[in-house]
C-alpha atoms as one frame of an Amber mdcrd trajectory, in Angstrom:
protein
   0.000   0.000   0.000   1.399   3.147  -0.798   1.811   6.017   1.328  -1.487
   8.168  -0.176  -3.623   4.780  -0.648  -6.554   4.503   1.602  -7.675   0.993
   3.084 -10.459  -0.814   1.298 -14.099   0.242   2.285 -15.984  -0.988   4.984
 -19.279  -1.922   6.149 -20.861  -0.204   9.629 -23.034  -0.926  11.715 -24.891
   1.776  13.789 -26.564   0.807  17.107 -27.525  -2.503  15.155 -28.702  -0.797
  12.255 -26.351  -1.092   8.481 -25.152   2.444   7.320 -26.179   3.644   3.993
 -24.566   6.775   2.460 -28.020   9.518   2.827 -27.087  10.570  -0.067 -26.498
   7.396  -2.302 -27.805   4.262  -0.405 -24.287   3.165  -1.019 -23.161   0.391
   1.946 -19.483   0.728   2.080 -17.306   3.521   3.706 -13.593   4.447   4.600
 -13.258   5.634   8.820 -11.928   8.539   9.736 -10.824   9.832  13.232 -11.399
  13.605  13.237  -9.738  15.861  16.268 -12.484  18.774  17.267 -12.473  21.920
  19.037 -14.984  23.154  20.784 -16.906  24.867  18.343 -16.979  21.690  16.370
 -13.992  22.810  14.066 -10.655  21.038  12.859  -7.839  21.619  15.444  -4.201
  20.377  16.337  -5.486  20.735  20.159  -4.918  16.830  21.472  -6.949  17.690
  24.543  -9.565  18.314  22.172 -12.903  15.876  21.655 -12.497  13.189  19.103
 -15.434  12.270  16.593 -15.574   9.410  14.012 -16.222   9.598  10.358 -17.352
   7.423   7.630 -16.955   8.448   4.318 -18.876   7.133   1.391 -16.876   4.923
  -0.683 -18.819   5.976  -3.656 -20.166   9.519  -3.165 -17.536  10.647  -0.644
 -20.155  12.335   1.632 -18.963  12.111   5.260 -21.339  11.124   7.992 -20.275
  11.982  11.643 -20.465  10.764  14.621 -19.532  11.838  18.214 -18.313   9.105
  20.687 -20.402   8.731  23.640
C-alpha cells in the first residue's frame, strides 16, 4: 500500500442498524478519526474531543459521529 492509498471500504453498523450513504444508499465507507475543538472545528489541540467519520466509498459524503 502506498503512502497516499486509503484501506479498502468498509461496512458499519450503527446501534444494530447497516449504514447507507443519505445521499447514495451506497453500503461501504472508509473511517476517519477527526480531532475537534470546541466549536466543532478542525484543530491540532490533542486535549480536544475526538469524533468518528465514515466516508462514502462511492459519493464521498462524510457522515459523523460523536463518541459517547
Amino acid at each position: 500500500m502506498g503512502l497516499f492509498d486509503a484501506p479498502e471500504p468498509i461496512g458499519v453498523e450503527i446501534k444494530g442498524h447497516a449504514l447507507h450513504c443519505v445521499i447514495c444508499r451506497h453500503p461501504r465507507f472508509h473511517r476517519h478519526k477527526i480531532k475537534l475543538d470546541r466549536a466543532g472545528l478542525f484543530t491540532s489541540d490533542w486535549s480536544d474531543p475526538m469524533a468518528v467519520s465514515y466516508e462514502c466509498a462511492y459519493c464521498g459524503y462524510l457522515h459523523w459521529f460523536m463518541p459517547q
